[in-house]
N, C-alpha and C positions, 0 to 999 in steps of 0.2 A: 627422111622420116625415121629412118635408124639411129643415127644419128641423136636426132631428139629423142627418143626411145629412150637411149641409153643413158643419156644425159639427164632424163628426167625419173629414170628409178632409184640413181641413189639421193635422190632432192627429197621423191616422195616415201624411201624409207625414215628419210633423216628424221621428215616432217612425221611421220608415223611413229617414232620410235620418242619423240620428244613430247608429244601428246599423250602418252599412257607412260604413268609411273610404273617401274620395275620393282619388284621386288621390295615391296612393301610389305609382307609378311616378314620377310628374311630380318630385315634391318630393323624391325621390333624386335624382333625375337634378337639382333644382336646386343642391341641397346638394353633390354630385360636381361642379358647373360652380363651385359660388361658393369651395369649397377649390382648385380648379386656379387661378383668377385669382389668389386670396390668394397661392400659393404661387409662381408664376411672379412674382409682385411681388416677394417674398423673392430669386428667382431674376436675373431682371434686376434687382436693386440691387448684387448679393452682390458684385462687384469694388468697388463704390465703396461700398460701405455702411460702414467707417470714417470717411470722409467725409461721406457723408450723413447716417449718425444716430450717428455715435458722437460721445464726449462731447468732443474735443477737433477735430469737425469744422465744417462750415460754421456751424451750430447751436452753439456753446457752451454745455455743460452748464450752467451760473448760466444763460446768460441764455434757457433752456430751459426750467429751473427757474421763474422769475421768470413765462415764459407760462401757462404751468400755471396759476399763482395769479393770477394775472386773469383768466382764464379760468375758473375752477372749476373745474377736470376732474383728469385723471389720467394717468399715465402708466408703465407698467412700468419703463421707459427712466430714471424720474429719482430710482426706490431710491438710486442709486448713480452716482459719477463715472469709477468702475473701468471701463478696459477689459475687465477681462474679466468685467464681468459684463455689460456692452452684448456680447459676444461669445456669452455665454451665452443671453442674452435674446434675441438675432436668430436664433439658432441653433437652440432651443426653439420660437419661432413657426413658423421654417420647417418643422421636424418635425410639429409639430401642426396646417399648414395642412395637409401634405401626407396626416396620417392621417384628415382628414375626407374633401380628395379618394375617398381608396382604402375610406371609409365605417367606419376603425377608433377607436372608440372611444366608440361611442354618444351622448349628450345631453351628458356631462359634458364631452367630449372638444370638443362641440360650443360648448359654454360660454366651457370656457378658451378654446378659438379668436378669440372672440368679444372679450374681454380682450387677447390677444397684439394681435388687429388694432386694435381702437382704439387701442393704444400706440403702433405704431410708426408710425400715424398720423398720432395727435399730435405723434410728435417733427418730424416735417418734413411738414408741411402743403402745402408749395409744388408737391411733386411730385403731389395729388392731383387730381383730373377729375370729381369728382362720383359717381363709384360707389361712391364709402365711406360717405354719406348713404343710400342705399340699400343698402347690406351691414348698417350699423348696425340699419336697421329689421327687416328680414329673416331677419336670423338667430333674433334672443330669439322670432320668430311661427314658422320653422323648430324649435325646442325645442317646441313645443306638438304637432309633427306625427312622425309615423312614417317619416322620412325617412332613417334606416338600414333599413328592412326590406328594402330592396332595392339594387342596384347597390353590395354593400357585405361587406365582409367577416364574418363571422358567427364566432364562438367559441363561441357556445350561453349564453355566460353571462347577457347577459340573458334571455332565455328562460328559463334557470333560477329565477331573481329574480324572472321574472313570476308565474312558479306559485307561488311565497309570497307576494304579494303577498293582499290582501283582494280579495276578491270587488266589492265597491264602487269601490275603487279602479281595480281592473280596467277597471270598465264604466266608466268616463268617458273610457277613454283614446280610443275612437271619436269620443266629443263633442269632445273636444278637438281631436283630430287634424282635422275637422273645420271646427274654428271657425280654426284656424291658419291653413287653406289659405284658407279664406275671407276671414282676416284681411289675407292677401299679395295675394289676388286685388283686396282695394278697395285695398291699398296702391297697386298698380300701377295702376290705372283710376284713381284721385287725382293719380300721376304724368304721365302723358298727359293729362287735363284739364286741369288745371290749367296744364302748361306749355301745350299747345294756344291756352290763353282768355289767358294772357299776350301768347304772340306774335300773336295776332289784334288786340292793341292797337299793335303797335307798326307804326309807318309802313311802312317796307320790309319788311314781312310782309304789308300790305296790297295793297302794288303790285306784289309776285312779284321782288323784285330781293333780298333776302334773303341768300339761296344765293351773290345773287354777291360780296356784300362777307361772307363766314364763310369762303370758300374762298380768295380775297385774303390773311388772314390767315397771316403766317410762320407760326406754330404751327399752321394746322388746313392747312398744304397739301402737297398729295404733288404732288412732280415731276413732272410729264408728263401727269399725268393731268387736276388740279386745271384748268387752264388749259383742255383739251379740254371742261371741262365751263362754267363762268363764260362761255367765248369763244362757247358755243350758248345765244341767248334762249330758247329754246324748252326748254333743257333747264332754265334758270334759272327759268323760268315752270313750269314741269313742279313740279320737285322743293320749290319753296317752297311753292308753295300744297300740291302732295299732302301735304305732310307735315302741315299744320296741318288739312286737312282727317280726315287719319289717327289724329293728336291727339286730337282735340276727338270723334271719332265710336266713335274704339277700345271707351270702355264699351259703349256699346250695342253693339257687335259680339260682346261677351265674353255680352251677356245672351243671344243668339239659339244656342241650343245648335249647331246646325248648321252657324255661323256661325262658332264660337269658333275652332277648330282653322286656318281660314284667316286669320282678324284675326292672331291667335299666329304664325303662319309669317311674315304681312305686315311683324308687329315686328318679327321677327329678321331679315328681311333689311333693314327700315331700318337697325337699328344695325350689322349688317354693314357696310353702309355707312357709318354713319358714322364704324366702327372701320378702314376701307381709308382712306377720304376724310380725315379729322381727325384720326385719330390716337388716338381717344379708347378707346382696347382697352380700358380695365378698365370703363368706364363699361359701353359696348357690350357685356361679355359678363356684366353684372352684369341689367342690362338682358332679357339672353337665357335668362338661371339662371333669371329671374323667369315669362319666356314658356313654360318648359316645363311648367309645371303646368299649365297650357290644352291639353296635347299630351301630355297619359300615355296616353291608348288611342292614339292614333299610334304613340309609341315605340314601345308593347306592339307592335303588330303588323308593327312596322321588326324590332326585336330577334327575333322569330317567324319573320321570314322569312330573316333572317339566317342564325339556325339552320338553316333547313329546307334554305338554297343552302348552306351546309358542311357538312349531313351527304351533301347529294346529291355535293358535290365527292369525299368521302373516297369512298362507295359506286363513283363513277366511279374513281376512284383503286387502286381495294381488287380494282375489276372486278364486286362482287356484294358484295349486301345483309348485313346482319350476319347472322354465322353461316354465309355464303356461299350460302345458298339464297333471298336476296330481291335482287330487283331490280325497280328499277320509279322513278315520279315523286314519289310524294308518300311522306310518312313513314310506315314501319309502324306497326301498333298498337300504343299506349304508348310514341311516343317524341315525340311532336308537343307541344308546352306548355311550359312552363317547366320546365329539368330540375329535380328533386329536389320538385318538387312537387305537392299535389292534382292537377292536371288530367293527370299522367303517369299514368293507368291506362286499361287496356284497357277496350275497349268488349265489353258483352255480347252476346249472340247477337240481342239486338233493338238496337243500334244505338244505347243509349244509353250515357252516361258516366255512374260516378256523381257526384253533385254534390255534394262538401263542401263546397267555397269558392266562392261566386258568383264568378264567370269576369268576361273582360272584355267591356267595353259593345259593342255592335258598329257603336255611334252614333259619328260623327267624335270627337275629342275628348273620349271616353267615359271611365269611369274602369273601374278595374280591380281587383281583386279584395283583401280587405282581409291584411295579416301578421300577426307577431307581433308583440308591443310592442318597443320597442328603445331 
């Protein structure tokens, strides 16, 4: 009887944990962050982008072409020498970056995106920092996850779609969505290891002086500030070794559930920094798309509260409670949750809610309640 016991709790976590989508808030909200950078790239180039990636700019279209084919790769940019279909092409990514931003256009949308960015990539490589390596990975394990279900605009159509769909079909989309999140999670824990155990070899990683020849550097220094930091040992010694120690320990902070939600806050403020400090923004917030999957019961209950201090704003505003006969601190019944969804109904006479869609965890960095497929 032990025996089966044992044998059959890790069968029926497995079965439990592949039944409810994880982190389905986080992985909007990464997909909403990784279309703003795409799209704000489009944006800061867009005066000079004749220059930059058109065909009779810094890049000569032939000898564009010619990279391509040593390289092996591709490029939407080099169909054609025409202006205006490089006009076309730049113009069509910026659209499509910005309809993942605003979460329009479900997986296909997410696809093409995926094509627009590696193209214009490719055509000028010099401008890039390292967040395109990571956007690459990211996105095709984002198509496996449910990551319009939320923070996203809805037309009902896939939802339509889904109910024709095969029953079979259906039921994997949990596993999947699942295994994607999963898939981003070791991507990331691979990133920080890995660079971590690199800089742990190199000399001036060893001896904490690091920091100070990165910040030296014309390209990684900001005015005023960069100097105030190189010019304190203390802060040179600080910031090199914490990082590689942040590095190298980050996995295991993501293993400790309790833990994860603050490891994930601690990332994003390093590359905050690194994105004030070096300049490195696209990196930095590609970097941050990645940390909020660690932090979907967070947001949930940031966005919650959010709510709850604008509807108390309007009620102070309004002078009394909707309908004009409530007033008071917290929300009336049936308006607390996510609008438009399961958890907006009344409580009955005994205090409970009913419960159609398991809610969110109440554990830090919990996950939260599963969508429709999208």
């Amino acid at each position: 009887m032990k025996a089966n016991k044992l044998l059959s709790s890790p069968f029926s976590a497995l079965d439990d944990w592949s039944s409810r989508p994880v982190s389905v808030l986080g992985v909007s909200a990464a997909r909403a962050l990784l279309g703003f950078v795409c799209f704000m790239y489009y944006v800061s180039q867009y005066s000079d982008r004749r220059y930059l990636f058109g065909p009779n700019g810094v890049l000569p279209h032939d000898e564009f072409v010619l990279q391509l084919r040593d390289s092996g790769t591709f490029s939407i940019y080099s169909w054609s020498s025409s202006p205006l279909w490089f006009d076309l092409v730049f113009h069509t990514g910026a659209l499509v970056a910005l309809a993942v931003m605003l979460g329009i256009g479900g997986r296909c949308g997410l696809a093409v995106h995926w094509v627009f960015l590696w193209s214009i990539y490719q055509r000028q490589p010099v401008l890039l920092d390292g967040g395109e390596n990571l956007a690459y990975l990211v996105i095709p394990m984002l198509l496996l996850t449910r990551c319009y279900d939320r923070l996203a605009f809805s037309t009902g159509i896939a939802r339509r779609l889904t109910r024709r769909l095969h029953g079979g079909v259906r039921a994997v989309s949990t596993p999947l969505h699942n295994l994607g999140v999963v898939a981003i999670c070791v991507q990331i824990c691979l990133v920080y290891m890995v660079s971590g155990l690199y800089k742990v070899q190199g000399q001036v990683w060893q001896d904490g002086t690091a920091l100070f020849y990165i910040l030296r550097v014309p390209e990684f220094t900001l005015p005023g500030v960069s100097e105030l930091v190189y010019g304190n040992d203390l802060l040179v010694y600080a910031g090199t070794y914490s990082s590689v120690l942040f590095q190298v320990y980050f996995p295991l902070g993501i293993l400790v559930r309790r833990i994860r939600p603050w490891a994930a806050l601690v990332s994003i403020g390093f590359h905050v920094s690194i994105a004030v400090l070096m300049g490195l923004t696209s990196f930095a917030l590609t970097m941050v798309a990645c940390d909020l999957i660690f932090l979907s019961g967070g947001i949930e209950r940031t966005l919650t509260l959010a709510r709850r201090a604008y509807k108390r704003v309007i009620r102070l505003r309004n002078g009394s409670g909707p309908g004009g006969n409530y007033s008071g601190g917290d929300d009336p019944p049936g308006l607390s949750g996510t609008p438009g969804s399961d958890t907006d109904r009344t409580e009955d006479q005994n205090g409970h809610r009913p419960a159609v869609v398991p809610g969110p965890s109440p554990e830090p960095g919990g996950y939260e309640e599963p969508g429709v497929l999208a």
